[in-house]
N, C-alpha and C positions, 0 to 999 in steps of 0.2 A: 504494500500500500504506500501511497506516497505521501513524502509527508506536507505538508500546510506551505512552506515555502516555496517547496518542487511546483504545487499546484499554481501559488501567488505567481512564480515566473512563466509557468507554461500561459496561463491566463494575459499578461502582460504582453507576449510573446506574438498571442493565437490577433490578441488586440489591434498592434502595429500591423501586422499581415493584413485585417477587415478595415482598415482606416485608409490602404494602400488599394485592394481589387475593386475591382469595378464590376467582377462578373463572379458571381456564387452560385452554387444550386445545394440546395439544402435535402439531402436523402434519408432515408431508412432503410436501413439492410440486415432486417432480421432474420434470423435462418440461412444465412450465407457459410460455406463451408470454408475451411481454409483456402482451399484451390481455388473457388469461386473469388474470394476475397484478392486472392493473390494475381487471378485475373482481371479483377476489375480496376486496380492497383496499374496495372501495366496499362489496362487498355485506356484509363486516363494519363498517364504519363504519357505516351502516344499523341494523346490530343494537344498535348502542352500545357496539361493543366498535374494542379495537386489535390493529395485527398488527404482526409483527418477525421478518423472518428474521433468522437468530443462527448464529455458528458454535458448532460443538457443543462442544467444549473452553472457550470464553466462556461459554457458557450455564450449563455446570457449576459454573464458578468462582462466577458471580455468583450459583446457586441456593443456594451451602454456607450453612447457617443458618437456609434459609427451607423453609415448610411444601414446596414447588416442589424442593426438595433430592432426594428420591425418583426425580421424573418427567422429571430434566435431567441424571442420570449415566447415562453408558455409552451414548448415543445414538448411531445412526450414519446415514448418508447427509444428504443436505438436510433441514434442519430448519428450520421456522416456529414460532412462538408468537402463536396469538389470548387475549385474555386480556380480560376486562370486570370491572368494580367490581356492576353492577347485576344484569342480569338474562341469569342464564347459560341461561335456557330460549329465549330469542333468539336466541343467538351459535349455540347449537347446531343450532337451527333453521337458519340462514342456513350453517350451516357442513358440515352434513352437504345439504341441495339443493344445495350446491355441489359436493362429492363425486359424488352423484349425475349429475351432467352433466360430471364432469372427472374421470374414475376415476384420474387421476397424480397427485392429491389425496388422501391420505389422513392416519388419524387414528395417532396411537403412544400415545397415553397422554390422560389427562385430569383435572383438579380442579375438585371444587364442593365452595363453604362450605367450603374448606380441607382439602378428604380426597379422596386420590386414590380417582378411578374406573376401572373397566376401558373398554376402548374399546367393547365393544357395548354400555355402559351409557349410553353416546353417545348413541344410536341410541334410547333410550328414552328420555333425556331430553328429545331432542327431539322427540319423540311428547306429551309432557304438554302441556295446553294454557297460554297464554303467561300471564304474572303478570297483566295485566290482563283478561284473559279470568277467571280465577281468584278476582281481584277482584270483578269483577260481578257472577259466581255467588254470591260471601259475602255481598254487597249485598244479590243478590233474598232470598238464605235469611234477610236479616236483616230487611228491610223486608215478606215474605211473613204474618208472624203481625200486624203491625198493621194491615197492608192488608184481612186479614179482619177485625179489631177493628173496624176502622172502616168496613167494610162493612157489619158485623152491625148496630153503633148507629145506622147509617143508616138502615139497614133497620126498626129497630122505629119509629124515628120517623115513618120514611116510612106506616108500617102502623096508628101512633098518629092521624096527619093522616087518612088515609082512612076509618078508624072515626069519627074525628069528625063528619068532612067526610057522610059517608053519614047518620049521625042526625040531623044537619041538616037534607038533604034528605027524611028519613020523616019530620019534625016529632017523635022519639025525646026532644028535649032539648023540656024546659019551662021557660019564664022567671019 
């Protein structure tokens, strides 16, 4: 058991972390086996995020102050926290196929960009397609009007050469 001070800093600790993310999802994972556990461990690491079971009166304490202050009173049974700095359309991805295959896995609450969501908002967040998917769409949209710019001026050129090229061969040009 830990003693009163271990807890005072891991509490402090859990604090600065929830004063810093901007994306959380608040779980239950009751019934999880090792393997399971140690699965679900990896398969958020992957997304770029972190996980931390917490007991629920700790998790309270450390939330007072922070945007997380909402989503971490009054909680009950087994509680986990995934939480990433970057890209919460990943975590979520990885966190609800997890659900999907482990139904003792579930969601209580959740925050993006610092505003609590509902949990079936969950569920559509990881339906959006990922930031860098999202990126290379803006990419083609952006490089799509030069690509015709510079098709079209090719094009005349190319059409400039062949009128030329063509009077050439009818003797059209005289020296």
């Amino acid at each position: 058991m830990k003693k009163k001070a271990d807890k005072h800093k891991d509490v402090q600790a859990l604090h600065r972390e929830l004063e810093q993310i901007q994306h959380l999802f608040v779980t239950g994972y009751e019934k999880l086996t090792v393997a399971q556990d140690f699965e679900l461990r990896k398969t958020i690491r992957g997304a770029g995020g972190r996980y931390r079971v917490i007991k629920n009166n700790l998790a309270q304490k450390a939330a007072e102050g922070t945007r997380a202050e909402s989503l971490l009173s009054g909680l009950a049974g087994m509680t986990s926290l995934a939480y990433t700095a970057s890209d919460p359309v990943a975590l979520a991805k990885a966190l609800t196929t997890y659900a999907k295959n482990n139904p003792s896995f579930t969601f209580k609450a959740g925050m993006v960009e610092g505003r609590a969501i509902q949990v079936k908002s969950i569920q559509e967040l990881a339906n959006l397609p990922s930031r860098q998917e999202m990126l290379g769409k803006l990419l083609f949209l952006i490089q799509a009007p030069a690509q015709r710019l510079a098709a079209a001026l090719n094009a005349v050129t190319r059409n400039l050469a062949a009128a030329i090229d063509q009077g050439v061969k009818e003797n059209k040009f005289s020296a």
